[in-house]
N, C-alpha and C positions, 0 to 999 in steps of 0.2 A: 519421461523426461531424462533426457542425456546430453552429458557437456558437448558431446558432438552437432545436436539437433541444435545449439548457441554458438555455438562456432562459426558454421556456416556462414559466409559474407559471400561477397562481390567475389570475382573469378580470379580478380587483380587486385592484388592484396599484399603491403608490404610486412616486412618483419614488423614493423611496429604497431601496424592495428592489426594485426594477428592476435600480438599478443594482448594489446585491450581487450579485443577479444575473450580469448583465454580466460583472462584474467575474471570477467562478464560472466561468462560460462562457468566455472569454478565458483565464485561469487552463488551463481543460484544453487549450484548442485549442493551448496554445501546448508542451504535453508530448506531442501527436499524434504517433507515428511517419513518418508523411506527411511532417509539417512537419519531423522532425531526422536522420532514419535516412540521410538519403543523402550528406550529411558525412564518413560515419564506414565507407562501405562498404570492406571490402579491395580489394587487386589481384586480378585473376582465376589461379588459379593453373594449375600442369602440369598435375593431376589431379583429380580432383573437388572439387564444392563441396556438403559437406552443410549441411543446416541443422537444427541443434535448439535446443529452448528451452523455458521454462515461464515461467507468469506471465499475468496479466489481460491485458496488453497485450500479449501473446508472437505472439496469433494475425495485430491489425492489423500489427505488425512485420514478422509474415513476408509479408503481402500489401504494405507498402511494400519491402522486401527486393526481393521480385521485380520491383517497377514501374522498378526504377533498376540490378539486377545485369547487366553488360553480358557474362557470360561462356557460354559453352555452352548452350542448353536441356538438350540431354542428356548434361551433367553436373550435372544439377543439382536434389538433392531431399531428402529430411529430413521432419522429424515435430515436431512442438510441441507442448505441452496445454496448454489455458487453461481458462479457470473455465467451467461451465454457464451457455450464453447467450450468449458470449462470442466465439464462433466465426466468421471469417470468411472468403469462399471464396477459396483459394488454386487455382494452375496445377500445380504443381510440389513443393508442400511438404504434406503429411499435418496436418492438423489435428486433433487429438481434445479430447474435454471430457470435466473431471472434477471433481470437490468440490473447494468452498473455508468454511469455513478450517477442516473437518474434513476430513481424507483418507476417500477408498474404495475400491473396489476397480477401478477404473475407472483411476484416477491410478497405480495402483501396477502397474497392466497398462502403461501408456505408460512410465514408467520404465525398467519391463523392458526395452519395446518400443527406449528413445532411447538404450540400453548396448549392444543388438543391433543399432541401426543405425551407430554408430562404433567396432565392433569390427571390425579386421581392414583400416583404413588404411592408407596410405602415406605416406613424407614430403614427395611431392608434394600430397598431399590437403589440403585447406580444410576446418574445420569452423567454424561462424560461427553462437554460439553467442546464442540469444536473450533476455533473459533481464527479469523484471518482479515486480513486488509480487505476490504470492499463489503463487512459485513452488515455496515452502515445502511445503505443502501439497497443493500440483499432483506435487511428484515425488514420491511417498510410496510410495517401497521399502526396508523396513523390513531392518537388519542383519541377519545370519544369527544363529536363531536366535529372535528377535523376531516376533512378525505386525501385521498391518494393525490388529487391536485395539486391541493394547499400544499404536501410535504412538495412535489414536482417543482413545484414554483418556487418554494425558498430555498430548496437542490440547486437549481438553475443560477440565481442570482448569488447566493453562496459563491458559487464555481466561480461565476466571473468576478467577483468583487474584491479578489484577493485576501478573503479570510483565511487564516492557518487551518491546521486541523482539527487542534484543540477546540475553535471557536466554532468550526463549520459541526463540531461533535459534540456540542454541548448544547449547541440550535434543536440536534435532529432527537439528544437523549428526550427535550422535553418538547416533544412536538408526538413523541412515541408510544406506545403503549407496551412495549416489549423490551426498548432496549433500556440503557440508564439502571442497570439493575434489576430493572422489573421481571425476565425472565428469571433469575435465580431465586423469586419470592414467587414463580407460579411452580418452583419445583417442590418446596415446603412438601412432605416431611423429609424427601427423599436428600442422600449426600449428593454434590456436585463438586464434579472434578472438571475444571475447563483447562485446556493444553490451550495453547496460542499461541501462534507464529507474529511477533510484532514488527507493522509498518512504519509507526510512530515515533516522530523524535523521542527520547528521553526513556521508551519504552511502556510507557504508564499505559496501566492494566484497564484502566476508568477508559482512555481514548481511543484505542483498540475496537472498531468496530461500535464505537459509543459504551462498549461493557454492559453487553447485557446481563450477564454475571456476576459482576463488583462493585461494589458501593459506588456511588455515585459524590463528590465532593464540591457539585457545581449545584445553580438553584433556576430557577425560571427567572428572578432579577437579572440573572448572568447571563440567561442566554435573549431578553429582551437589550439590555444594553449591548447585546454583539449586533442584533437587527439595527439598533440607534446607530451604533457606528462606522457602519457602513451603510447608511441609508437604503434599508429595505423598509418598506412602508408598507407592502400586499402581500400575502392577501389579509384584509382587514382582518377574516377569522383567526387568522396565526397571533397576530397580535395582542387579539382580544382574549383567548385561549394563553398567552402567558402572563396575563395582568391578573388573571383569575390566581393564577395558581393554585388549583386547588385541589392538586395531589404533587408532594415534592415526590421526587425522584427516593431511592435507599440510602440510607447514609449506613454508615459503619456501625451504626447500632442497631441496625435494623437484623430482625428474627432470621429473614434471611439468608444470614449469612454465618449462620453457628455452623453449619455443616458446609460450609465450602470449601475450596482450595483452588488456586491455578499454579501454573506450572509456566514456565516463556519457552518452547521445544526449539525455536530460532529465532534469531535478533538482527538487525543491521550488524552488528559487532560483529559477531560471527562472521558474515559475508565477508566481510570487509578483511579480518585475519585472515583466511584463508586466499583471499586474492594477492594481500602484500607475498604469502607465501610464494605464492605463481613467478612476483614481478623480483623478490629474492633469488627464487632459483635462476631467474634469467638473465641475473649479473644486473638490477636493478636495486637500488637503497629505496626500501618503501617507507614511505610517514605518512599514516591516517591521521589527516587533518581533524576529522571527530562524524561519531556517526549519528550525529543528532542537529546539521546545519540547516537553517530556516531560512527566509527570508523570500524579499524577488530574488525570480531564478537569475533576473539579469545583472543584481547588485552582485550576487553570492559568485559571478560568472565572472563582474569584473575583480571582485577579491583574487579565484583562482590564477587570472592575469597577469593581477600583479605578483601572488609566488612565482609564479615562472620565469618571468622578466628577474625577479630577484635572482632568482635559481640562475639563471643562464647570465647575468652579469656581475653577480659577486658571489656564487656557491654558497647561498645561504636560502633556506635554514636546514640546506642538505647540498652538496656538493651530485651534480650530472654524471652518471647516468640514475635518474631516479624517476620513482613512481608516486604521486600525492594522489591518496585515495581518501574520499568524502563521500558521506550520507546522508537521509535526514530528507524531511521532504519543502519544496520552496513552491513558492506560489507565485500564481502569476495575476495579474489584475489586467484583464480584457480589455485592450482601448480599440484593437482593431476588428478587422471580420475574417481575418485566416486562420490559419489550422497549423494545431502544435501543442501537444503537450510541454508540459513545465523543462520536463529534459531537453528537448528540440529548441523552445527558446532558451535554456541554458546555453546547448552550443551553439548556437548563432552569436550571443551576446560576446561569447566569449575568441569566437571568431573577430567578432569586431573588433573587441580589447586587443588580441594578439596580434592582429592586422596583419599575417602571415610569418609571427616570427619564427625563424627557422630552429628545427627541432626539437618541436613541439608537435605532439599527438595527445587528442584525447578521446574519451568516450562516455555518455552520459545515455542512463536508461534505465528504466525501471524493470524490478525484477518479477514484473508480473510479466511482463513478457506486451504490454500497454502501454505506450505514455499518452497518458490523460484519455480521449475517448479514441484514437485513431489506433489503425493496424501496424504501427512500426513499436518496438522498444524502445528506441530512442534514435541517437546519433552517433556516429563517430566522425572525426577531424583531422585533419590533417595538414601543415603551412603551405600547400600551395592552392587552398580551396576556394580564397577569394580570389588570387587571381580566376581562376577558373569559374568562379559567380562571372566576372567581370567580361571575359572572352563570350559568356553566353548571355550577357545582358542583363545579367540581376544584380540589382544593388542589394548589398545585406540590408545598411541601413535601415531601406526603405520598408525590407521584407520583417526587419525586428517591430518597427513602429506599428505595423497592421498584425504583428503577434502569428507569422506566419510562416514558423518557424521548419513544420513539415512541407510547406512547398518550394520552399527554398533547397533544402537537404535533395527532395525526392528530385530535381530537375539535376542533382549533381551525384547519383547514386551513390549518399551516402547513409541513407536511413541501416540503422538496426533490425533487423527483421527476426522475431523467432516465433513468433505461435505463440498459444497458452504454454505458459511455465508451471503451473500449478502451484506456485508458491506465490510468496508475498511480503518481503522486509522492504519494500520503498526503494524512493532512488539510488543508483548505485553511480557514482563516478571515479574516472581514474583519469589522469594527467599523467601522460609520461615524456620527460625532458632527458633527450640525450646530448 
């Protein structure tokens, strides 16, 4: 992965989403495992050192893992799964690939697989535990009791229903048999040291992938009243399966967790400093609006609207030429049947809101190099792009209310395109008002 391979756009391309661009590209290189993992590595220990993990960037981790591990080769191996496409080649550590952000049957064989490879430790043993955005979904072995389906199915409606992440991760800890903790009670006696690249607002260690390694501070009443309040009612076994409760999830007190530790190796923050830096050097005043923004992508879109409008008619709460950079992930609640990640309906909504005001560019995209289940990153924008809907006969409007955000972008070449990124801090936006 190179800031060059993010760069890359459309052939015609002005100074300013160049530098969104840029800014994009920078943003991921600076969440690379390459670039943070070797800070945070442990001491070699008496006994072996395995490796497990999940998540989009689970796989590059474990190939910088190996470039900087100074202990044993032949102590030294483990298993990862990362998303489809996502894979890259290791010496020493097992790679496989499986669905995201629906599980299948593939992820829930590796699961199996990463419980059978840290059974049966010692407390000399090392486990060094990997762990990334998508890892949800990656370790998908389903409670006893439960199948592959059941989790499929409240995966699905989750996604559309506009649950957060906290909510959609507090569903999947106790529908699991692995994550919520439970993985760092099958490594008992052995220490674990988990590194984490966090997607998550606010950073918290527990929603990261559901924390298969960290206490768990949520309960199965918590994740039935998130099914209540968004009316998921099937499959009956899910339901029935958390009324039972009849294994909580780790809490902080749990055995567990005397020998653990984690580490965060990259943050949204992170990303985020180092892009204001880009939009500094370019004669740009940056203000990270906060890297922990929620909400609908289309509310959070009309917020970014109105700074701008502020910005460009009373130089507030930063006087032009400037860059507003924001994080954090937003959600979307499905009403229609088109295609579009959270980012793609972010710039649309906010195309709307601006209804071409002049000198304004933005870009919005996730730094997996994904937004939501389609081939683009995200978007970028630019004021003359409704008119230009409107020359080729697309109404936004129409195309926001059917949630279809990437076929509106894709008829006006403006999608983001980069490939597996191999990392994973969440969405990444930048507003830039000249």
């Amino acid at each position: 992965m190179n800031v060059l391979a993010v760069s890359i756009g459309k052939n015609k391309m002005n100074a300013h989403e160049q530098l969104l661009r840029d800014m994009f590209a920078v943003a991921v290189q600076a969440a690379q495992p390459s670039e943070t993992l070797e800070a945070f590595v442990p001491d070699v220990p008496m006994g072996r050192t395995v490796v497990i993990g999940a998540g989009k960037a689970s796989a590059a981790m474990a190939r910088a893992f190996e470039a900087v591990w100074q202990g044993p080769a032949d102590k030294l191996s483990g298993l990862v799964v990362t998303r489809y496409g996502y894979s890259v080649p290791c010496e020493h550590i097992e790679i496989v690939e499986a669905s995201h952000p629906v599980p299948d049957l593939a992820g829930e064989q590796a699961a199996k697989r990463i419980l059978d490879t840290v059974s049966g430790l010692t407390a000399d043993d090392l486990v060094v535990c990997l762990i990334s955005g998508g890892g949800s979904s990656l370790l998908s072995l389903p409670a006893a009791g439960l199948t592959l389906e059941d989790k499929q199915h409240i995966n699905k409606a989750l996604l559309k229903s506009g649950a957060n992440i906290r909510e959609m991760n507090c569903v999947r800890k106790h529908l699991s048999a692995i994550k919520g903790g439970r993985l760092a009670r099958a490594c008992v006696p052995a220490r674990v040291v988990s590194l984490i690249i966090s997607d998550v607002p606010d950073d918290d260690l527990d929603v990261i992938a559901s924390g298969p390694t960290v206490p768990d501070p949520t309960s199965f009443s918590d994740a039935l009243a998130i099914l209540k309040k968004y009316d998921i009612e099937q499959p009956v076994a899910v339901l029935e399966h958390l009324r039972r409760a009849e294994e909580e999830t780790p809490s902080a007190a749990d055995i567990a967790f005397t020998k653990t530790e984690s580490h965060l190796i990259a943050t949204p923050q992170f990303s985020l400093e180092a892009a204001a830096k880009v939009a500094q050097a370019a004669g740009y005043t940056p203000m990270i609006l906060g890297d922990s923004i929620e909400g609908e992508a289309s509310d959070v879109a009309i917020v970014h609207a109105a700074i701008a409008k502020q910005v460009k008619r009373h130089h507030q709460p930063l006087a032009a030429p400037c860059v507003i950079l924001s994080g954090g992930e937003t959600t979307v609640t499905v009403n229609g049947s088109g295609r579009g990640g959270r980012n793609a309906e972010f710039a649309l909504a906010l195309s709307v809101a601006l209804n071409g005001l002049p000198g304004v560019y933005a870009l919005a995209a996730d730094t997996d190099g994904i937004d939501g289940s389609e081939d683009n990153a995200g978007v970028v924008i630019r004021p003359d792009l409704l008119a230009l809907a409107e020359r080729k006969g697309l109404d936004a409007k129409m195309f926001l209310a059917n949630n279809d955000g990437y076929g509106f972008f894709k008829q006006l070449d403006a999608l983001v395109m980069t490939g597996p990124t191999f990392t994973n801090v969440n969405d990444f936006r930048a507003m830039l008002i000249s």
